[in-house]
Backbone as JSON, one array per atom type, in Angstrom:
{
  "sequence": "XXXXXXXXXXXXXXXXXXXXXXXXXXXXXXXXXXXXXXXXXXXXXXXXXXXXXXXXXXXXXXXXXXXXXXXXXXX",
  "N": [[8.6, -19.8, 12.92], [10.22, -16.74, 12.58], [10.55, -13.93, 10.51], [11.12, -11.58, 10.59], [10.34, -8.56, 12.45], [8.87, -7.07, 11.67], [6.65, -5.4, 9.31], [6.25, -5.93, 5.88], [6.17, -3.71, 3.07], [3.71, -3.88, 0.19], [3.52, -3.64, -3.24], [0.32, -4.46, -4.41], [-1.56, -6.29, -6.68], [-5.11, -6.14, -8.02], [-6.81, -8.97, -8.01], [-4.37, -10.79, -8.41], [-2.26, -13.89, -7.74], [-0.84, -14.29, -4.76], [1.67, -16.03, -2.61], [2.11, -16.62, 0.47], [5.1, -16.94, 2.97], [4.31, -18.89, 4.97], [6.47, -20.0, 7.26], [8.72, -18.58, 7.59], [10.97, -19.31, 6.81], [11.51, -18.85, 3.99], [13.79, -17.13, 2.09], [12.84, -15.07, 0.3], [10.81, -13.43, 1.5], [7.91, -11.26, 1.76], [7.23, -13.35, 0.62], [6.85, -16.87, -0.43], [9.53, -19.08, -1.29], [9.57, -22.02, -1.35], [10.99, -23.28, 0.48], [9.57, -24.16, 2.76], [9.6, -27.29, 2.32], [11.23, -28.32, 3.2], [10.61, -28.58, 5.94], [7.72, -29.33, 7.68], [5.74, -26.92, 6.68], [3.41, -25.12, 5.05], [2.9, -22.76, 2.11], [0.24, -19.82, 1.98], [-1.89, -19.16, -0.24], [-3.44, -16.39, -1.35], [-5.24, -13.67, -2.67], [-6.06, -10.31, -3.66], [-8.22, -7.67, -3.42], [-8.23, -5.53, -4.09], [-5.87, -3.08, -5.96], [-3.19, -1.83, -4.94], [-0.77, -0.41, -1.86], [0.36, -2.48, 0.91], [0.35, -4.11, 3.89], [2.01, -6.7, 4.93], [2.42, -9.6, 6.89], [5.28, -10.23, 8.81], [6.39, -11.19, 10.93], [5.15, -13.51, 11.46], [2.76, -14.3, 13.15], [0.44, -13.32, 13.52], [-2.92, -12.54, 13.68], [-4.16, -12.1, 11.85], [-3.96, -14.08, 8.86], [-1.09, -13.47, 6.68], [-1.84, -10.89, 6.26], [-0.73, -7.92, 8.05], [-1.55, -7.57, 11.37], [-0.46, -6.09, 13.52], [0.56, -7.78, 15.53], [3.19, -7.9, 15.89], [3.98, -6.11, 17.89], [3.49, -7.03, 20.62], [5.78, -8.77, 20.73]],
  "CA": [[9.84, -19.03, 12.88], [9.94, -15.69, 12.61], [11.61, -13.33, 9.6], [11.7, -10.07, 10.88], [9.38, -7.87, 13.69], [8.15, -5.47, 11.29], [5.63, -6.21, 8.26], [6.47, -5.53, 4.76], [4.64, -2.8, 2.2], [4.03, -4.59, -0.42], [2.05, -3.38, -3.94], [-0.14, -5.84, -5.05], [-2.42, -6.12, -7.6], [-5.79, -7.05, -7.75], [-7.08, -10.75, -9.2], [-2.98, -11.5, -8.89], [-2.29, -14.44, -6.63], [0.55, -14.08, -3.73], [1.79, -16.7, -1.9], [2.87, -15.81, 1.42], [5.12, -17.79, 3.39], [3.96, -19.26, 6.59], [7.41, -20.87, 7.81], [9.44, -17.66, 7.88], [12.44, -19.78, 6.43], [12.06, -17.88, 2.63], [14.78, -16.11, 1.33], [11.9, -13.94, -0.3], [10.12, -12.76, 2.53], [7.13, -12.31, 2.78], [6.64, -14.67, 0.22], [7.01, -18.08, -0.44], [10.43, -19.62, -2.25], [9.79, -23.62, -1.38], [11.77, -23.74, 1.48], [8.75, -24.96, 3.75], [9.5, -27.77, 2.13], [12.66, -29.05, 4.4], [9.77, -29.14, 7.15], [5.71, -29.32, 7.59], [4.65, -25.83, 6.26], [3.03, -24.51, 3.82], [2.16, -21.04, 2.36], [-0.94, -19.15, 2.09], [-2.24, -18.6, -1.3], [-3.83, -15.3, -1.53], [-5.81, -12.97, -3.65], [-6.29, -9.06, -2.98], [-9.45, -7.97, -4.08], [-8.21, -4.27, -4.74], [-4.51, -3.05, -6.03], [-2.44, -0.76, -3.96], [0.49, -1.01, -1.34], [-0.5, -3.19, 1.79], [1.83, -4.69, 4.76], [2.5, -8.72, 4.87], [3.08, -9.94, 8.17], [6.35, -10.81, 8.58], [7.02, -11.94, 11.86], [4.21, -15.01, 11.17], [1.96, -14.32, 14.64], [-0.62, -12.2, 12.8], [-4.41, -13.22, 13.52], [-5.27, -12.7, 10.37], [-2.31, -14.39, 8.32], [-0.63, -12.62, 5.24], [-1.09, -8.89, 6.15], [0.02, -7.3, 9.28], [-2.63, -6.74, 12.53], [0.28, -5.48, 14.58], [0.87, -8.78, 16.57], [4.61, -7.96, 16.57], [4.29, -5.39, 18.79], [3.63, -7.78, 21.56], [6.54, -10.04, 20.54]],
  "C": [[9.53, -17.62, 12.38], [10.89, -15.03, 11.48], [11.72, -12.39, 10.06], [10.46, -9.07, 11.82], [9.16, -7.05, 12.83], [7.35, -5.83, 9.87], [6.48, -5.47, 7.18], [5.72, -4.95, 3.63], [5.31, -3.46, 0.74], [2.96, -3.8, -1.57], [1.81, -4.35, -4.91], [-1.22, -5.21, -5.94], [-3.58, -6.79, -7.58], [-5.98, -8.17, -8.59], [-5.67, -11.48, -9.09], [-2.89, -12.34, -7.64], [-1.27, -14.62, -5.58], [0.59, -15.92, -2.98], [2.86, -16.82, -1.11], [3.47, -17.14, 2.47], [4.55, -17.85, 4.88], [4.81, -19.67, 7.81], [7.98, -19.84, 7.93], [11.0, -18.24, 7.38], [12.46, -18.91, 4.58], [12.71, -16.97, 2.72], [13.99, -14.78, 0.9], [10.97, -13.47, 0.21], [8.94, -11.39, 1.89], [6.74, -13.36, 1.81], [7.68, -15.99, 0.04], [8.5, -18.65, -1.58], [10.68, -21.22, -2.29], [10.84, -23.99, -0.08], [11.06, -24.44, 2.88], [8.86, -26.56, 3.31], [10.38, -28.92, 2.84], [11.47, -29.69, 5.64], [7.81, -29.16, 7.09], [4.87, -28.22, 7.46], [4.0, -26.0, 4.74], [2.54, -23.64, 3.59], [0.82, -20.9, 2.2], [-0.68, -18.62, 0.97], [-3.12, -17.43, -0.62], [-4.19, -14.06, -2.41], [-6.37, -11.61, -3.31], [-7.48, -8.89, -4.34], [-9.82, -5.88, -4.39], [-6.33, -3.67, -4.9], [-4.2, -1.97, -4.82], [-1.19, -1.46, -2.88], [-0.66, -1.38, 0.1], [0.63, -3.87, 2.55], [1.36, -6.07, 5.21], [3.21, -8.71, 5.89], [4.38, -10.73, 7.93], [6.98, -11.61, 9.78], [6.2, -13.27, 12.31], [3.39, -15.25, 12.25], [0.8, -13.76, 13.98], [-1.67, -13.07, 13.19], [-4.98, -13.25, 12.25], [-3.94, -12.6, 9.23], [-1.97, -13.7, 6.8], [-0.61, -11.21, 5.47], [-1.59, -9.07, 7.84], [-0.91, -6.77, 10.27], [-1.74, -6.38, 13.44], [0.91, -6.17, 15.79], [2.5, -8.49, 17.05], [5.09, -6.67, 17.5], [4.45, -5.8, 20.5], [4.9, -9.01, 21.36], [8.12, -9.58, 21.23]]
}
């Protein structure tokens, strides 16, 4: 499922752990609020490995899952 065609800038920190959803049903886009839990997802822990702002796929097609390769331009 999809939350929204456009990624989200997000500033993260490094060593801090995210967890991004994979189901597109969170309220808290792009991360995770337990709502994969109605059906068979689950998120993507994740650990940035330098701080700064960074864009979190949001429309959940991404090849490389949690930040944004531009997949929703084909969508």
């Amino acid at each position: 499922m999809m939350a929204k065609k456009a990624p989200i800038p997000v500033n993260v920190e490094i060593g801090k752990n995210y967890y991004w959803c994979s189901c597109g049903k969170s309220t808290k886009q792009p991360f995770c609020d337990g709502s994969h839990k109605k059906i068979n997802a689950s998120p993507i822990q994740w650990t940035p490995e330098k701080s700064g702002t960074l864009y979190f796929c949001n429309c959940k097609t991404s090849l490389n899952p949690v930040l944004c390769d531009g997949s929703h331009h084909n969508l």
